[in-house]
C-alpha angles and dihedrals in degrees: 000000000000107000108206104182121130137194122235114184090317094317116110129219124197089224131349115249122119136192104224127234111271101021091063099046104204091325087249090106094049090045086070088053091050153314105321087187084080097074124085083243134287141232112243126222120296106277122196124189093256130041128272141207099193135225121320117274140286082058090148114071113165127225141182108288090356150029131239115222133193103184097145102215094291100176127125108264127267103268078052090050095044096046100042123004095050080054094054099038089050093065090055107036124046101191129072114271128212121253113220119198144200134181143167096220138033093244090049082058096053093044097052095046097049086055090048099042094063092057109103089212088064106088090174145352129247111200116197117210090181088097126105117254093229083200092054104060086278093280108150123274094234107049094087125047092227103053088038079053095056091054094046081053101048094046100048089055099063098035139071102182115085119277128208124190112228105212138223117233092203098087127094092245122019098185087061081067103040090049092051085042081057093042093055101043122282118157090206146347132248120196150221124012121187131307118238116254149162141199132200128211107220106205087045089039079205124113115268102228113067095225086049100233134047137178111278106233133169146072078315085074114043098092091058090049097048091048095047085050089054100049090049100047087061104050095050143038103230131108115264135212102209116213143167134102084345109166119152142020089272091069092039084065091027080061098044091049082062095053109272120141098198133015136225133206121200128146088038087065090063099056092023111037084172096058105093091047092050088051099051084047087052106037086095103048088052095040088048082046095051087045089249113149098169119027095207087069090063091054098116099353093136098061096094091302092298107133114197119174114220097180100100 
C-alpha cells in the first residue's frame, strides 16, 4: 500500500498536493466539482488587510506552455475573509487550509498574519514577498534577502503557527534570500512565485496586459522552478513547497525529488479544475510504477542520494 502522507512542521497531510493561492480562490467554487477533502490542503487566495479590487482589465494575456496574469491581489479583506469566507469554507473542507498573505508594508503583514494566525481553520501561513513595498519606491519585498528577512521578522513576532515565506523568482540569487528568510525565523519556504512576463498585441502595438507586465505561470515554467527548489533545498534546512508549471503526479515525484516536501499546482487548475483531484487518484499508481512505498522517502532523493527530511 503506497502511503502518500507528508509532514509539513508537525502538521500532517494525507498527500501532498496543494492548490496554490490564486489559482483555488477560497476552494468554495471547486467543492461544487468535486470533493475538495481529497487534497493534501490548499492555500487560499492572497488576502490584505483591506479589500481590493485588483489591476485594471485585460490582467490575463496567453502564451505558448503557460499564461501571464495581473490580477493584483483582488480578494475581500481579512476581517471579510475571517467573518465570512473561514464559515463557509468550513461546511465544505474538513482539513485546515493555508493562508496565504500579501501586504504592501511590513506592518500590513504583520497585521494580516496576526488576524490569520488566531483562526483554528488556518494550519500555516504563506507569506508572499512577491508583493511591492509601496515605502521603498514599490520594488518587491522579496528581491533582496534583507527586506524578504523583515518581513520574516515581523511576522514571527506576532504569530505562533508556522510561517512559510513564499518567494519571488525574479532576483539574481534566490538562495541569498532563502537563507536570510532562514536567519530571521521562517519555519519553511514556498517557491516559486511567478516569472515576470509580457505580451504584445500586434495590431494594438501596445502591451496586452493593462498594467503592461504579469507573472509568467504554467508547464513553461516548471524547469526554473525545479531547479530553484533544488538549489534552495540545499542551502537550508527548512521544508519546501515546490511550485511552478506543476501538472500531473510525475512532477509531484519529479519536485519532491528536488526537495520539496509538498507540492503546489496552480496555472493547471485554470484550464483543468479537475487536476489536482486526478493527481491525488494517481499518485499511487505512479509512485507503485517508479518502485516508491513511502513518498517521504523521495524529499530530496535526488541531491547525490542524501535524503534529509525538512519537514520538523
Amino acid at each position: 500500500m503506497a502511503d502518500t502522507r507528508v509532514s509539513l512542521s508537525g502538521w500532517t497531510l494525507d498527500n501532498p498536493v496543494i492548490p496554490a493561492s490564486g489559482t483555488f480562490g477560497y476552494g468554495l467554487e471547486f467543492a461544487e466539482l468535486y470533493d475538495i477533502d481529497c487534497l493534501g490542503t490548499f492555500s487560499f487566495k492572497g488576502t490584505t488587510l483591506e479589500p481590493r479590487f485588483g489591476n485594471p482589465t485585460p490582467r490575463i494575456a496567453e502564451c505558448p506552455a503557460g499564461m501571464l496574469n495581473s490580477v493584483g491581489l483582488q480578494n475581500p479583506g481579512v476581517e471579510s475573509v475571517i467573518a465570512e469566507t473561514l464559515p463557509a469554507l468550513k461546511k465544505v473542507f474538513h482539513k485546515k487550509v493555508i493562508a496565504n498573505v500579501s501586504g504592501f508594508s511590513v506592518d500590513e503583514y504583520a497585521a494580516v498574519c496576526a488576524r490569520l494566525d488566531r483562526e483554528e481553520q488556518v494550519g500555516l501561513l504563506e507569506v508572499n514577498v512577491s508583493c511591492p513595498n509601496v515605502r521603498h519606491g514599490g520594488m518587491s519585498f522579496g528581491t533582496t534577502p534583507e527586506a524578504a528577512a523583515e518581513v520574516t521578522r515581523a511576522v514571527k513576532a506576532v504569530t505562533r503557527k508556522p510561517v512559510y515565506i513564499k518567494l519571488s523568482p525574479n532576483v539574481t540569487d534566490i538562495v541569498a534570500v532563502a537563507v536570510a528568510c532562514e536567519k530571521a525565523g521562517a519555519d519553511g519556504l514556498s517557491l516559486i512565485n511567478t516569472l515576470l512576463g509580457m505580451r504584445i498585441d500586434l495590431r494594438r502595438r501596445r502591451p496586452v496586459i493593462a498594467n503592461t507586465m504579469g507573472g509568467l505561470s504554467g508547464r513553461a515554467i516548471f524547469p526554473v522552478a525545479l531547479r530553484m527548489v533544488y538549489q534552495v533545498y540545499e542551502a537550508v534546512d527548512l521544508p519546501v513547497m515546490g511550485m511552478g508549471g506543476v501538472a500531473s503526479a510525475e512532477d509531484v515525484l519529479e519536485m519532491m525529488l528536488a526537495g520539496a516536501t509538498a507540492v503546489q499546482i496552480g496555472a493547471a487548475n485554470l484550464t483543468d479544475p479537475y487536476v489536482c483531484r486526478d493527481v491525488v487518484r494517481d499518485l499511487p499508481a505512479v509512485m507503485e510504477k517508479y518502485g516508491v512505498t513511502n513518498l517521504t522517502d523521495m524529499i530530496g532523493g535526488a541531491h547525490h542520494g542524501q535524503r534529509r527530511h525538512h519537514s520538523l
